[in-house]
C-alpha positions in Angstrom: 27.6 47.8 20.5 29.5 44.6 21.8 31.3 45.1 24.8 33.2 42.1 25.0 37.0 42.1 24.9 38.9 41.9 21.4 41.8 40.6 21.0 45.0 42.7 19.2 43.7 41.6 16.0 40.5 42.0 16.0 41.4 45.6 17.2 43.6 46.3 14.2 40.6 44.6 11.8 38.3 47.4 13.3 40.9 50.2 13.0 42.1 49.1 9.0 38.2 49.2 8.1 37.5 52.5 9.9 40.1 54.0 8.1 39.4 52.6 4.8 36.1 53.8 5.4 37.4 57.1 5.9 39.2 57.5 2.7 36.1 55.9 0.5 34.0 58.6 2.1 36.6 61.3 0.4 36.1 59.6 -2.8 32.5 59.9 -2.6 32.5 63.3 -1.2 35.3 64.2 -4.4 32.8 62.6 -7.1 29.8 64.8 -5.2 31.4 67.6 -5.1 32.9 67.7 -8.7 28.7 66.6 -9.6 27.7 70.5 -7.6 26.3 68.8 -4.9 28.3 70.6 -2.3 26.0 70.5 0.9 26.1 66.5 0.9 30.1 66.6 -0.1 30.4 68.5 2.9 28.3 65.8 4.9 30.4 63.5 3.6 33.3 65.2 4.3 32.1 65.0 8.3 31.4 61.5 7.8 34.7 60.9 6.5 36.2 62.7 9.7 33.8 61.2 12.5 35.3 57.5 11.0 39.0 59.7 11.5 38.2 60.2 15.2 37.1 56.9 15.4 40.5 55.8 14.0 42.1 58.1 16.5 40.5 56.5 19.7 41.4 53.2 18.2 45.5 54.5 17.8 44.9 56.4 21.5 44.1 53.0 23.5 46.4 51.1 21.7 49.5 53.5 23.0 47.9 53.4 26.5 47.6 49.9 26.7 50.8 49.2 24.9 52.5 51.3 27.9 50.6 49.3 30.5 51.7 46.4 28.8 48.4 44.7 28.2 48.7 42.0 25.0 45.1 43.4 24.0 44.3 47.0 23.5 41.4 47.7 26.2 38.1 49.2 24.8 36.6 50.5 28.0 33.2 51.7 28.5 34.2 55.2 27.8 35.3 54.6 24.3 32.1 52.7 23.1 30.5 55.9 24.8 32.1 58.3 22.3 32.5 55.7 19.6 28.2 56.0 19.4 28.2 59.6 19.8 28.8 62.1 16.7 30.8 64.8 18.9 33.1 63.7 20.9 34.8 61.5 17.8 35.2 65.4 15.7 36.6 66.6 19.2 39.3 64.4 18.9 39.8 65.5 15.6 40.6 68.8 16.2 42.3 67.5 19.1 45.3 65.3 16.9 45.1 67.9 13.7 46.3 70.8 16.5 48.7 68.6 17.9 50.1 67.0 14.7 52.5 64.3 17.1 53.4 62.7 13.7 54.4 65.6 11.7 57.3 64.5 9.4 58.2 67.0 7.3 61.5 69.3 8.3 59.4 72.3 8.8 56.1 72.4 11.2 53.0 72.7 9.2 51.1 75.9 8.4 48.4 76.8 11.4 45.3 75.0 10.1 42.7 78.4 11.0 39.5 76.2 9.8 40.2 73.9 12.8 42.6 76.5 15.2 39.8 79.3 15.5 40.1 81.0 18.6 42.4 79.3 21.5 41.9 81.4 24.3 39.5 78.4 25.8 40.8 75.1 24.6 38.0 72.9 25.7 35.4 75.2 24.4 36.8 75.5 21.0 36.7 71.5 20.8 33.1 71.5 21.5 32.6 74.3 19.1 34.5 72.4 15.8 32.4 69.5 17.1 28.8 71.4 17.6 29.4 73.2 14.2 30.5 70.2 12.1 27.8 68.0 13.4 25.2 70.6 12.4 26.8 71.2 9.0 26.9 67.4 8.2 22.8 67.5 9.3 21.6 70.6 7.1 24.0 68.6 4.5 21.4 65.4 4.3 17.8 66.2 5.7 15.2 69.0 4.9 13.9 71.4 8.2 12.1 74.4 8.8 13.7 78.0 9.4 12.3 79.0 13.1 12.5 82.4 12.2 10.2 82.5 8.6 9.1 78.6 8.6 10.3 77.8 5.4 11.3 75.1 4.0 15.7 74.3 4.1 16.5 71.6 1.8 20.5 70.4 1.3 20.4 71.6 -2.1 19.4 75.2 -0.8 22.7 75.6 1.3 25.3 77.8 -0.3 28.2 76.9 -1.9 31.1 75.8 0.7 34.6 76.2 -0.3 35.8 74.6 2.6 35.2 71.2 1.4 38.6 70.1 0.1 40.0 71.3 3.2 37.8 69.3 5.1 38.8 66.0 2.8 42.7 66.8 3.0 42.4 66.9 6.6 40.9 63.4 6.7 43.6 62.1 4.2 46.5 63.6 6.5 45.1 61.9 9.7 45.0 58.8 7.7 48.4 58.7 7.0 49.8 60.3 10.4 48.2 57.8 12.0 50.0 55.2 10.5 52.9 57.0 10.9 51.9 57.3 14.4 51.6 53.8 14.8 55.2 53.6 13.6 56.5 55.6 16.5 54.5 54.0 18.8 55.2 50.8 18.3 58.2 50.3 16.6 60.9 53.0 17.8 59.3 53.5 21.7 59.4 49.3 22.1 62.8 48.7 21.0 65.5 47.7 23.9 62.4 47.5 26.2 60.7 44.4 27.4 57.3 44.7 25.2 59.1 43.8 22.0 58.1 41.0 22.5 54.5 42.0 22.4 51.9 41.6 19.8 52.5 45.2 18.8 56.1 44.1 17.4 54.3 43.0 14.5 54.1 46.8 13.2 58.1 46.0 12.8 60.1 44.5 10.2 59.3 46.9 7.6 55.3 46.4 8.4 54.9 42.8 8.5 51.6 43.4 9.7 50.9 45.7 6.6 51.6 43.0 4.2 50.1 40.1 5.6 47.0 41.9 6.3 46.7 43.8 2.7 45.5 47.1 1.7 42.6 48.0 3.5 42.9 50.8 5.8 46.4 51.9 4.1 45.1 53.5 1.4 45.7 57.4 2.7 49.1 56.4 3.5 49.9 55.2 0.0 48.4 58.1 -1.7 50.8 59.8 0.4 53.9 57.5 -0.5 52.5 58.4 -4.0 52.8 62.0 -3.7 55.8 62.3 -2.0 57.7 60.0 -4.6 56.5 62.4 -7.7 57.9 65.5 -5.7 61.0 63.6 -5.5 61.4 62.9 -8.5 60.0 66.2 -9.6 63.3 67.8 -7.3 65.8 65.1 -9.1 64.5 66.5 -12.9 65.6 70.0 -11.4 68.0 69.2 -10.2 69.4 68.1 -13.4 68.4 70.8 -14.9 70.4 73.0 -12.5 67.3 75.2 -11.8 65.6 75.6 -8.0 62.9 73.9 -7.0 
């Protein structure tokens, strides 16, 4: 991996195509899974969310170097570390998902229990979601042995895993909270301050940057524009009706 500096766009080129990444690993996981082949889905799935932590590491030095008011966001030697390592990029998964900074809605979200588990040791459980979904993704792609009877454990032998979709809508909510995130960030925190100046300005303007840079990596956040418009509009024809939602 290059360790040379990148410059702010450059930066947001490798953040757009590891989200986009991201949500084309759903699709695939989504035509898998509808095909019965529900151990690589879930592989997938963890694919899909290792790119999400990726994402996440990109969003997390961009805010700290934002606040430090460097022009570039600084990749140190720490995030190239985790960026090549599968566990550490699901810890920070489980990490934002928890935390959900960019929650919109006028109600908190339900407790997520497939990522909460047990929260009497914080750190552990991170390495725990991480250990278990690295595993899973494994058995999901490669053939092994059972220690115990020495048989053979192919994918295809792994029992049906219903948490699959959740594992996809979690990577399609990070997708758009992240943009969301970037929002708050770097549009509401900057204004009246002396970094509005910055390159991060370009996130104003109704998302200059957005348009003159295209789809990619936006994707999870117009399916969500998407979905909220059709519950709109699904309130307005009740609304109409004079019946509750």
């Amino acid at each position: 991996m290059a360790k040379r500096a990148l410059t702010f766009l450059q930066v947001e080129d490798l953040y757009d195509a590891t989200l986009s990444n991201a949500f084309m690993l759903c699709d695939d996981a989504n035509t898998l899974l509808d095909a019965g082949s529900t151990s690589r889905a879930r592989a997938l799935a963890i694919l899909a969310l290792e790119e999400c932590g990726k994402a996440i590491m990109i969003h997390n030095a961009k805010v700290q170097s934002f606040l430090l008011g460097h022009a570039d966001p600084v990749l140190n030697e720490e995030f190239w570390k985790q960026w090549r390592t599968h566990q550490p990029k699901l810890r920070h998964v489980r990490e934002f998902l928890i935390k959900n900074e960019y929650w919109f809605a006028v109600r908190p979200p339900e407790p997520n229990e497939f990522v909460l588990g047990s929260v009497d040791d914080y750190l552990a459980e991170l390495d725990r979601f991480a250990m278990e979904g690295d595993s899973s993704k494994l058995k999901g792609l490669y053939v092994d042995v059972d220690p115990a009877t020495g048989g053979v454990i192919a994918p295809q032998d792994e029992q049906a895993l219903e948490d699959v979709p959740e594992l996809l809508r979690m990577a399609h909510q990070i997708g758009w909270q992240l943009r969301l995130g970037d929002h708050i960030e770097f549009i509401a925190k900057q204004r009246g301050s002396d970094r509005a100046t910055s390159p991060y300005s370009e996130y104003a303007d109704g998302g200059r940057l957005a348009r003159s840079r295209g789809d990619r990596g936006w994707e999870a956040q117009h399916v969500q524009l998407m979905i909220m418009m059709a519950q709109m509009d699904a309130h307005e024809a009740l609304d109409d009706l004079g019946e509750e939602p």
